[in-house]
Each structure stands twice: as structure tokens, then as C-alpha cells.
C-alpha positions, 0 to 999 in steps of 0.5 A: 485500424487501431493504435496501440496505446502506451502506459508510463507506471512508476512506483510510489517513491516512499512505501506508506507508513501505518497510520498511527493507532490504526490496527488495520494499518498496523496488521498491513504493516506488519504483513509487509514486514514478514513478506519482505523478510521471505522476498515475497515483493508481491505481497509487499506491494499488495499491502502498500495499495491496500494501505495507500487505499484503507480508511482511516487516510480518507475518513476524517478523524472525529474527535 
């Protein structure tokens, strides 16, 4: 017998803003901007996991 196994997923209250100077940041964000304005929520969500995940918030900045 098995037990059917429940999940609780809830959005991120904030979307991800671009890191400043990052282009890769900056290309998601505005990839974002264009999916928003034709209501493409999918795509939107896509960039906000892919900036959530991108580098440059991960990596220490060297200096």
C-alpha cells in the first residue's frame, strides 16, 4: 500500500531584481519585461528561477 504524499509550494513574495552590472542579470530582466507585457507568466517565472539560480548571487565578487 502506498501513502499519497503532499506538497505545499508557495511563490516567492518578491520577484528577483538584476544584480547590478551583471549582463546576464540584465538580459533576464529585460526577457521578463517583454514576457510580462504579452502575459507570457510562464516565461516570467522562468527568468526569476533562472536569476534566483545565475552566479553572480552565489559567487563572491572578487575585488
Amino acid at each position: 500500500m502506498t501513502t499519497a504524499t503532499s506538497y505545499l509550494l508557495q511563490m516567492p513574495a518578491v520577484p528577483p531584481e538584476p544584480t547590478p552590472g551583471c549582463v546576464v542579470c540584465a538580459s533576464l530582466g529585460r526577457q521578463r519585461t517583454q514576457a510580462r507585457s504579452v502575459s507570457d507568466y510562464s516565461r516570467v517565472s522562468d527568468c526569476n528561477v533562472r536569476m534566483r539560480a545565475h552566479t553572480c548571487r552565489t559567487m563572491p565578487t572578487l575585488h
